[in-house]
MIVOMAR-258603 format. One record per residue (C-alpha): residue in three letters; residue number from 1; x, y, z. Coordinates in nm, 4 decimals, padded with zeros to 6 digits. Example, Ala and Ser with C-alpha at 12.3 -4.5 7.8 and 13.67 -1.06 7.14 Angstrom:
# residues 2
('ALA' 1 (01.2300 -00.4500 00.7800)),
('SER' 2 (01.3670 -00.1060 00.7140)),
***
This chain:
# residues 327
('UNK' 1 (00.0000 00.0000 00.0000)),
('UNK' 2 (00.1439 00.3476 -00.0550)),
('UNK' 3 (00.1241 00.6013 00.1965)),
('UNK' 4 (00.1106 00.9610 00.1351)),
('UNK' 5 (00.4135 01.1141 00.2060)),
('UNK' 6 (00.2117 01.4198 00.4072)),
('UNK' 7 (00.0353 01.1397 00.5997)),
('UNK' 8 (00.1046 01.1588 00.9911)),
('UNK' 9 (00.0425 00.9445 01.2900)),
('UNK' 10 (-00.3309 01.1574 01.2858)),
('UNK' 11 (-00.4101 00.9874 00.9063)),
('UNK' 12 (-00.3299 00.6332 01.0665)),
('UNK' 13 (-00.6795 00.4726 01.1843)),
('UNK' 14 (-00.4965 00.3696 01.4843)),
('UNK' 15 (-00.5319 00.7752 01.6572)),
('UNK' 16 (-00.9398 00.7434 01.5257)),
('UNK' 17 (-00.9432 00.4035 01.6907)),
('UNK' 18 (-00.7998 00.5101 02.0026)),
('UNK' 19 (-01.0451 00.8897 02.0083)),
('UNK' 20 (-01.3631 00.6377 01.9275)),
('UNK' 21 (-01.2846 00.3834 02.1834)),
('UNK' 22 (-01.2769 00.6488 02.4538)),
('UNK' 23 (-01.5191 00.8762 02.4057)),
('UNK' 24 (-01.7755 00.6469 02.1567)),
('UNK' 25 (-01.7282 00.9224 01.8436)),
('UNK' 26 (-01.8260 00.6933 01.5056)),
('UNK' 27 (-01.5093 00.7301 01.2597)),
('UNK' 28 (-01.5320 00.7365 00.8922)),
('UNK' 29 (-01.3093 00.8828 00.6199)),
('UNK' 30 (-01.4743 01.1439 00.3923)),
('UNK' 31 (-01.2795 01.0136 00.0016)),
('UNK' 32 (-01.3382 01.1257 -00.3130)),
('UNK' 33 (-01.2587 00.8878 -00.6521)),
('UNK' 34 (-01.1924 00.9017 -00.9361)),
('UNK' 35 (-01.3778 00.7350 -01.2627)),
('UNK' 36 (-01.1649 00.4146 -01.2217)),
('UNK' 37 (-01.2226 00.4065 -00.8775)),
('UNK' 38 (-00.9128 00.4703 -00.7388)),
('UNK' 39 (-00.9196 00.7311 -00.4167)),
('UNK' 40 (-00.7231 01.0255 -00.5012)),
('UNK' 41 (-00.8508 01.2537 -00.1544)),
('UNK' 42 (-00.9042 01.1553 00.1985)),
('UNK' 43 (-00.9273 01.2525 00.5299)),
('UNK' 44 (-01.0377 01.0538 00.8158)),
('UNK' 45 (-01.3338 01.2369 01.0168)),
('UNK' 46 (-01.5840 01.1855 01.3095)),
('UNK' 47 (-01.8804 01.2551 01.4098)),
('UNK' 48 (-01.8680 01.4644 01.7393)),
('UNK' 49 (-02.1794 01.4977 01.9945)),
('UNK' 50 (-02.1615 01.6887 02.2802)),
('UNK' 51 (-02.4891 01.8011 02.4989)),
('UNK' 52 (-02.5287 02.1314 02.4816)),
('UNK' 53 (-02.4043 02.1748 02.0663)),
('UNK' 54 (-02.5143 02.0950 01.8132)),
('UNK' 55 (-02.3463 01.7893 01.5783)),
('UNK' 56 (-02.0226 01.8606 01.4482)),
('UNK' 57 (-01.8096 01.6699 01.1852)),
('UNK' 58 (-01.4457 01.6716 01.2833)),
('UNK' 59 (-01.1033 01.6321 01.1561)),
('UNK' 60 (-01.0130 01.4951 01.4069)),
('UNK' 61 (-01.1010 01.5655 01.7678)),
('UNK' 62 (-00.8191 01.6391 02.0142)),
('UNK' 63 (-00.5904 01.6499 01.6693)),
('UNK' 64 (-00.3977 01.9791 01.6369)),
('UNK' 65 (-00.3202 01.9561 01.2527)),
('UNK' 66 (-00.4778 01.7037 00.9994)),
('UNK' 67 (-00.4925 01.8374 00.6858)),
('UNK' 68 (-00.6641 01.6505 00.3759)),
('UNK' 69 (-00.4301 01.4623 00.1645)),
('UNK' 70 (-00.4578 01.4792 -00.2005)),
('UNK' 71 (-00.2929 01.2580 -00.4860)),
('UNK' 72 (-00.0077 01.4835 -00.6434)),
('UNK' 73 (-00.1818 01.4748 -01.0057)),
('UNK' 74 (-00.5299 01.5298 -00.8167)),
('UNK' 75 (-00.7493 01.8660 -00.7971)),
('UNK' 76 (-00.7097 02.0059 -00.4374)),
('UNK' 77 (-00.9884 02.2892 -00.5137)),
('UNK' 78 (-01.2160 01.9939 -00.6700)),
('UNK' 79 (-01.1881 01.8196 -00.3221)),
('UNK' 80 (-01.2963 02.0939 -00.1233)),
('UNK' 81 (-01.5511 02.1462 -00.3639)),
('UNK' 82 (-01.7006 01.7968 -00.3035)),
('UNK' 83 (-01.6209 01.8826 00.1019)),
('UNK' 84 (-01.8673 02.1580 00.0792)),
('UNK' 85 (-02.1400 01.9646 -00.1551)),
('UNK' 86 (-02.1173 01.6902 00.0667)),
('UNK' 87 (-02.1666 01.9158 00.3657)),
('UNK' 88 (-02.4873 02.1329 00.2177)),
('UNK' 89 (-02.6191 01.7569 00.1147)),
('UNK' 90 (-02.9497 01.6568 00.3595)),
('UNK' 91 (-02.8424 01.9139 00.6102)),
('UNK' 92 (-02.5429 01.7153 00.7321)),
('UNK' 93 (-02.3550 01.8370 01.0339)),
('UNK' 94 (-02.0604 02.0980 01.0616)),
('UNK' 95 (-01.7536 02.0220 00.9527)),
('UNK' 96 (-01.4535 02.1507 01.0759)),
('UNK' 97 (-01.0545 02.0101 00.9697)),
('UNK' 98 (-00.8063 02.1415 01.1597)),
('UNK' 99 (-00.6210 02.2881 00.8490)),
('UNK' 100 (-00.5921 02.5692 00.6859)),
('UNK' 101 (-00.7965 02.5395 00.3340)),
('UNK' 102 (-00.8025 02.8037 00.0690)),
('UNK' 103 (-01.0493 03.0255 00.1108)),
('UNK' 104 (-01.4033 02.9482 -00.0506)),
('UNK' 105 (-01.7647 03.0046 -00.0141)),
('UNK' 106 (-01.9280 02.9065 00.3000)),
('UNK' 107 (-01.5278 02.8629 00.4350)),
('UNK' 108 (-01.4003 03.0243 00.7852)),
('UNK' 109 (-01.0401 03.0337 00.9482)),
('UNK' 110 (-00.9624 03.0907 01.2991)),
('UNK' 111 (-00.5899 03.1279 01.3496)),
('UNK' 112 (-00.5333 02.8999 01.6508)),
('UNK' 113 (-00.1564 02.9644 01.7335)),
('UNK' 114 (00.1600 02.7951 01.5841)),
('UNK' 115 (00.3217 02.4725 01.5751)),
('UNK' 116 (00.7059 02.4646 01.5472)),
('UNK' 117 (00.8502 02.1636 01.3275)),
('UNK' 118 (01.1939 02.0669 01.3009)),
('UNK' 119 (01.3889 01.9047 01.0059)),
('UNK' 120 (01.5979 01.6260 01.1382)),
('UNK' 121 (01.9142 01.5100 01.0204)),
('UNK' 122 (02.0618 01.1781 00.9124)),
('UNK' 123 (02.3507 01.2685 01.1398)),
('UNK' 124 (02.2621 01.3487 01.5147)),
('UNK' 125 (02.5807 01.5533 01.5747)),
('UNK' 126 (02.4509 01.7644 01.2585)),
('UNK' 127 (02.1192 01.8318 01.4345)),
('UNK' 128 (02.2460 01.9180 01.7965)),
('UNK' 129 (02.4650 02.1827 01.6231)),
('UNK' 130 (02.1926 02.3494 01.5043)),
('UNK' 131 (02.0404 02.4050 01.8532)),
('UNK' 132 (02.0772 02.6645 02.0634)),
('UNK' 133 (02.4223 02.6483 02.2587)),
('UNK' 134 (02.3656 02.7988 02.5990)),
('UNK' 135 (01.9474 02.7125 02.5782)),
('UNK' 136 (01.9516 02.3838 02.4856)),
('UNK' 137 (02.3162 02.2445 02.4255)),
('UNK' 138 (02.4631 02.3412 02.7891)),
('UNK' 139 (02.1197 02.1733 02.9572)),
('UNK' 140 (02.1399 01.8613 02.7581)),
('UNK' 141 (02.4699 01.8130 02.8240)),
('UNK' 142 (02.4007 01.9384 03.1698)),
('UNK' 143 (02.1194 01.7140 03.2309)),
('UNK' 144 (02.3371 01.4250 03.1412)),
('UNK' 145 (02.5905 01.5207 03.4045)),
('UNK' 146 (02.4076 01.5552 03.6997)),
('UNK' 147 (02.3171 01.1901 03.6579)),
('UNK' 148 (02.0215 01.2166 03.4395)),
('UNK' 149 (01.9215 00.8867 03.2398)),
('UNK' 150 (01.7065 00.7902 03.0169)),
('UNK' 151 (01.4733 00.5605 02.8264)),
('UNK' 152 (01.2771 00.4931 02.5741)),
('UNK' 153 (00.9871 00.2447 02.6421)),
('UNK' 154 (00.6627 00.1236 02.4785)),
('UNK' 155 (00.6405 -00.0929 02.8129)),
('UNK' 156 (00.2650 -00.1041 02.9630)),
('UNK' 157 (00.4526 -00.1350 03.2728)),
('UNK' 158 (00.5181 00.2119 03.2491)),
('UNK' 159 (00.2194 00.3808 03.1919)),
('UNK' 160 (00.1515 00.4921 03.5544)),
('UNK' 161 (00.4945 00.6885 03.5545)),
('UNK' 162 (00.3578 00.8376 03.2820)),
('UNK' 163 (00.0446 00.8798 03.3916)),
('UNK' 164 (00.1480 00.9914 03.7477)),
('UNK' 165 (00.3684 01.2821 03.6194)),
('UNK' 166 (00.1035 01.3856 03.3549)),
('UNK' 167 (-00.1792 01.4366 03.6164)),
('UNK' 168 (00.0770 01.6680 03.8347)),
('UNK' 169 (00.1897 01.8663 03.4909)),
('UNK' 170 (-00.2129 01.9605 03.4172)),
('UNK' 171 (-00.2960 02.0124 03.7898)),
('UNK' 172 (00.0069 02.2479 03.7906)),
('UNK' 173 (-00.0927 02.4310 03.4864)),
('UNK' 174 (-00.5033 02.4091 03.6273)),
('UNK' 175 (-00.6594 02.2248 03.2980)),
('UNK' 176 (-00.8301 01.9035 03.3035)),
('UNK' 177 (-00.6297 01.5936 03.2359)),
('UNK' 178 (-00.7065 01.3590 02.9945)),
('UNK' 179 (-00.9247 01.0886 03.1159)),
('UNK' 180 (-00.6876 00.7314 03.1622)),
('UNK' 181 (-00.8914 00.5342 02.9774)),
('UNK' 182 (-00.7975 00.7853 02.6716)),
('UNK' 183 (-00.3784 00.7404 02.7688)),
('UNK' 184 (-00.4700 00.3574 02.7923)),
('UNK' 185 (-00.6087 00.3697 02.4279)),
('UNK' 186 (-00.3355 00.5621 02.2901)),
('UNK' 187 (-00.0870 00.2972 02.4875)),
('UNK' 188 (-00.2796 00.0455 02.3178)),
('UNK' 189 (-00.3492 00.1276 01.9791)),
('UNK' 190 (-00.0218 00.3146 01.8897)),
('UNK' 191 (00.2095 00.2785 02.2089)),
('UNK' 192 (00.2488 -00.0734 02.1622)),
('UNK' 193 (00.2079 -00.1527 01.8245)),
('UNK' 194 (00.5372 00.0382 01.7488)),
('UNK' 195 (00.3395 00.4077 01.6412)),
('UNK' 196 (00.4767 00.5812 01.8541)),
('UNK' 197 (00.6824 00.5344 02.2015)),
('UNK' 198 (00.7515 00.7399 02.5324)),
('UNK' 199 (01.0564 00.8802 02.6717)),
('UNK' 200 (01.1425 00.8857 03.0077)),
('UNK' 201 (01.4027 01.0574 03.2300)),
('UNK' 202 (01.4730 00.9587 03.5655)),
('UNK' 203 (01.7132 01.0747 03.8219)),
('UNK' 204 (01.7769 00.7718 04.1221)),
('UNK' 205 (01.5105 00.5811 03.8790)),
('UNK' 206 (01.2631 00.8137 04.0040)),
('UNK' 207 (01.0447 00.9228 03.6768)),
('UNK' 208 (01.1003 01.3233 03.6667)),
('UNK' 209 (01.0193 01.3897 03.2907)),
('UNK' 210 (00.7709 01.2297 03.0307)),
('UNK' 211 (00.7176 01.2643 02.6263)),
('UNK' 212 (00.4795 01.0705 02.4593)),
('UNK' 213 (00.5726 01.0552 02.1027)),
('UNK' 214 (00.3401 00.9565 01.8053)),
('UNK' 215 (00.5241 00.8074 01.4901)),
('UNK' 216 (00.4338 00.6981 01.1964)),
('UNK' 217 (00.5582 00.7709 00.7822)),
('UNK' 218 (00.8656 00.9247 00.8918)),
('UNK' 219 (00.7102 01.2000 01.1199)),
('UNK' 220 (00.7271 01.2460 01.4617)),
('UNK' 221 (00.5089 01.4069 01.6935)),
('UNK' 222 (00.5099 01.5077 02.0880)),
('UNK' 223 (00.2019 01.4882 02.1448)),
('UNK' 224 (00.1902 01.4908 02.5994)),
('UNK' 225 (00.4699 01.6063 02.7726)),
('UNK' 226 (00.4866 01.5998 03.1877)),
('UNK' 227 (00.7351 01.6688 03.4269)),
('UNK' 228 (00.8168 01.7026 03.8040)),
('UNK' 229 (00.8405 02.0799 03.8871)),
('UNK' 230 (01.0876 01.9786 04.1956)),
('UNK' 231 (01.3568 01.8869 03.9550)),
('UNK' 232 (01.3191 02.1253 03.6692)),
('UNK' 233 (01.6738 02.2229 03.7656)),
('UNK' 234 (01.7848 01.9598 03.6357)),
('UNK' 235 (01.7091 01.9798 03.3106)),
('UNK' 236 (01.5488 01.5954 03.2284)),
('UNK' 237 (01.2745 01.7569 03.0106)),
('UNK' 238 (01.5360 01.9383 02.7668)),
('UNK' 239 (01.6827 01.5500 02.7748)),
('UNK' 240 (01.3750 01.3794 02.6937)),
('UNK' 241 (01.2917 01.5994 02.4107)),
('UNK' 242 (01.6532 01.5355 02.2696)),
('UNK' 243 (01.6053 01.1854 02.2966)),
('UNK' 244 (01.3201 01.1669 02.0689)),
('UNK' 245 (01.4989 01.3559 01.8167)),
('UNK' 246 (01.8162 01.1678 01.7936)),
('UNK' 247 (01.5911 00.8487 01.8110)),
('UNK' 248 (01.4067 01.0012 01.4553)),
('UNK' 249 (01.7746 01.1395 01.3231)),
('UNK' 250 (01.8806 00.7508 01.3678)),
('UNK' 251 (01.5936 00.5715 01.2541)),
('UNK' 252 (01.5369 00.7872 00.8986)),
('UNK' 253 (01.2433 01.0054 01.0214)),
('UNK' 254 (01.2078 01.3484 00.8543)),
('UNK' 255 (01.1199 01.5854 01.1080)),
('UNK' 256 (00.9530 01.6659 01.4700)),
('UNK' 257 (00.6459 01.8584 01.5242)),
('UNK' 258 (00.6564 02.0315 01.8749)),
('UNK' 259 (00.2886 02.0427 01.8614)),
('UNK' 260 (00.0543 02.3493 01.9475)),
('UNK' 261 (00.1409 02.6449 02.1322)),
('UNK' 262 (-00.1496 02.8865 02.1737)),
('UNK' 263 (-00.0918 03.2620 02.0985)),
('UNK' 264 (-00.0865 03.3417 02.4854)),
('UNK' 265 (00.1902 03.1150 02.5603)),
('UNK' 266 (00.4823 03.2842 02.4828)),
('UNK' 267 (00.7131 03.1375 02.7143)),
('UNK' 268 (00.6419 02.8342 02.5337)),
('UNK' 269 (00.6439 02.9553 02.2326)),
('UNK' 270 (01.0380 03.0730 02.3379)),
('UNK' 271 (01.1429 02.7393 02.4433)),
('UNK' 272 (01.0336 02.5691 02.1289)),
('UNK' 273 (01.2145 02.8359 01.9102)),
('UNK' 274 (01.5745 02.7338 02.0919)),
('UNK' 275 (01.4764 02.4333 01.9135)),
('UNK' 276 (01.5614 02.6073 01.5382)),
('UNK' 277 (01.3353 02.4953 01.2494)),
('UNK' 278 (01.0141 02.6949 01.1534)),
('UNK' 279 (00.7336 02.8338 01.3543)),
('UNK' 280 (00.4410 02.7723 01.1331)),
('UNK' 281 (00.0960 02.9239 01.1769)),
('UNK' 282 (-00.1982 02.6938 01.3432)),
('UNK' 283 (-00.5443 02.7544 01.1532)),
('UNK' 284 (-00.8449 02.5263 01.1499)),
('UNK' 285 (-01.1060 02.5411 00.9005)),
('UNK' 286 (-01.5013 02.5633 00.9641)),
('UNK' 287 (-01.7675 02.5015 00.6999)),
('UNK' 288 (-02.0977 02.5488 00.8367)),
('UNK' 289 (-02.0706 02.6434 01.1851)),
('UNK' 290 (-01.8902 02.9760 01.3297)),
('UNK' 291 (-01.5463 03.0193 01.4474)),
('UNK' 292 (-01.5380 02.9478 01.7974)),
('UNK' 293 (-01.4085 03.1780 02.0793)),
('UNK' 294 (-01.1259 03.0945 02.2584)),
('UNK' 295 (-01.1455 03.3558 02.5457)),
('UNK' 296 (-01.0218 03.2739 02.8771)),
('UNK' 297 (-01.4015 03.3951 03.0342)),
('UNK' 298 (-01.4616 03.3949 03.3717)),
('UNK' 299 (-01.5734 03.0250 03.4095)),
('UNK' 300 (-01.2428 02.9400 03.3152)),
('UNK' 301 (-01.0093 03.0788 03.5288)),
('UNK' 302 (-01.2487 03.0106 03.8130)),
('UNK' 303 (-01.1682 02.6302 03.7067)),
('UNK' 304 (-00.7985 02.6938 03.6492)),
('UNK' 305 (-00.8089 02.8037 04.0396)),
('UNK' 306 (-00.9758 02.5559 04.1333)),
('UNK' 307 (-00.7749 02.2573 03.9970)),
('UNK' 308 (-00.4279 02.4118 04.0916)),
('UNK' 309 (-00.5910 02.4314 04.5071)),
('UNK' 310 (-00.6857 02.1178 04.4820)),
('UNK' 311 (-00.5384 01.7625 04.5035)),
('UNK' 312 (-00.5129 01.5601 04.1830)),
('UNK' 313 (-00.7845 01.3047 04.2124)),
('UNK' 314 (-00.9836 01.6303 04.1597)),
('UNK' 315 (-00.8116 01.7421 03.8317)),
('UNK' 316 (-00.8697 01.3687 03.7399)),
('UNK' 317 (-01.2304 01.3927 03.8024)),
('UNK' 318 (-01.3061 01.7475 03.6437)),
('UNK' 319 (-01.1385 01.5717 03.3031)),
('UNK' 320 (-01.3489 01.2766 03.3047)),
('UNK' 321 (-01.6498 01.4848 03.3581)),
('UNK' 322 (-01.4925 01.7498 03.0623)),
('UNK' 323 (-01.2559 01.6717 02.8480)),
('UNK' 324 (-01.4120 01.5373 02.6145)),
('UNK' 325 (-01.5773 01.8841 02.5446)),
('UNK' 326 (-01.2687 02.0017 02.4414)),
('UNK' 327 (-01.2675 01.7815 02.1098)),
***
């Protein structure tokens, strides 16, 4: 079978397998042939209901950027043409692909915030050249001597490191965590199966930083990242995130995507950019239902308080009563 060469870990049915199994959203793949019957556009979608909203077709739900693919020799414009007849068709739902797509009838765009990907190398030394030398050189190597080690593990054994550290990274930050049963699904359906893997860095084999990494077609992407705010000094998350690069450098991937960083975050934002590559815009695409807000609001801070005063079996419980609004 040939695989698009745009195709990431989000295209693989595995990542709609592991969203449906959790939260019960029906997956599908919206395709358009040609006259012989060959598929020369795809992408994979799902039907999203919430109470409170109205039906929504999405591409794809907790998915940061999943654009359609196309066949090189294919019409791009024809696809989204079909998109939007398919939409208008017996009143379907909403659609919305978290892309941008050229601008059309009926289309909206809601600049999201960035993404930062970086172009590996074939040669590891070649890569870590590239980085920042006092911001991320010195703490890598830094890391490493203050006794710093790490792993990486598709083990099941060590999910509740993971797990652990990720609860106390959202508490910290006061947003719901992901629901278990959603980590366990990921585990399960890419994890283990060899799409993707998780890094770990440990100091006295004591689990201080976490990456979960999806990867797939010769693109990598952190997708959770956790760590323990009592050893940030030493430096085990710059480590992990190393790790996962020189892992892709060695096995022939083609680049890292650093994943989302919303417009508010700059400090973020600056820690990615020590990084190199290119800082590339984040804009989802809405036919059919308006652009959504994104304001903090009053409701959510009051929740952001409340989660970072209180222990972490409550953070657990606001995201299994929540999260899954945020598809």
């Amino acid at each position: 079978m040939q695989v698009h060469p745009a195709a990431t870990a989000f295209h693989h049915p595995a990542w709609s397998d592991a969203i449906s199994a959790s939260y019960g959203f029906p997956a599908y793949v919206l395709a358009q042939q040609a006259a012989d019957g060959t598929i020369v556009a795809g992408l994979p979608a799902q039907l999203v209901r919430t109470p409170f909203r109205r039906p929504r077709v999405v591409s794809l739900p907790f998915t940061d950027h999943c654009p359609p693919l196309v066949a090189p020799d294919a019409d791009a414009g024809g696809f989204l043409g079909a998109l939007e007849r398919w939409r208008d068709e017996a009143g379907r739902p909403a659609l919305e692909i978290r892309a941008a797509l050229p601008a059309s009838t009926g289309m909206q765009t809601d600049a999201i915030g960035t993404r930062r990907l970086i172009e590996l190398d074939a040669e590891p030394s070649i890569l870590f050249a590239r980085l920042h030398r006092n911001r991320i050189q010195k703490r890598v190597r830094r890391s490493r001597e203050l006794g710093v080690e790490v792993s990486i593990t598709r083990d099941r054994a060590d999910l509740p490191a993971f797990y652990r550290l990720h609860c106390e990274t959202r508490r910290r930050q006061g947003v719901p965590v992901q629901p278990r049963r959603f980590i366990e699904s990921i585990w399960e359906r890419l994890i283990e199966p060899g799409l993707g893997f998780v890094v770990i860095a440990s100091i006295r084999d004591k689990p201080v930083a976490v990456a979960l990494i999806l990867s797939w077609n010769r693109h990598l992407i952190y997708k959770f990242g956790a760590s323990d705010s009592g050893h940030w000094k030493l430096g085990a998350n710059f480590l992990v995130h190393w790790t996962a690069m020189e892992w892709g450098c060695v096995n022939g991937y083609l680049d890292y995507d650093f994943g989302r960083t919303d417009s508010r975050h700059e400090s973020l934002r600056e820690f990615k950019a020590a990084w190199g590559g290119s800082e590339l815009p984040l804009v989802h695409s809405y036919l059919g239902t308006p652009v959504r807000g994104r304001g903090a609001g009053r409701a959510t801070s009051a929740l952001a308080h409340l989660i970072k005063r209180s222990p972490t079996l409550v953070c657990r419980g606001v995201g299994e009563l929540l999260y899954r609004y945020a598809a």
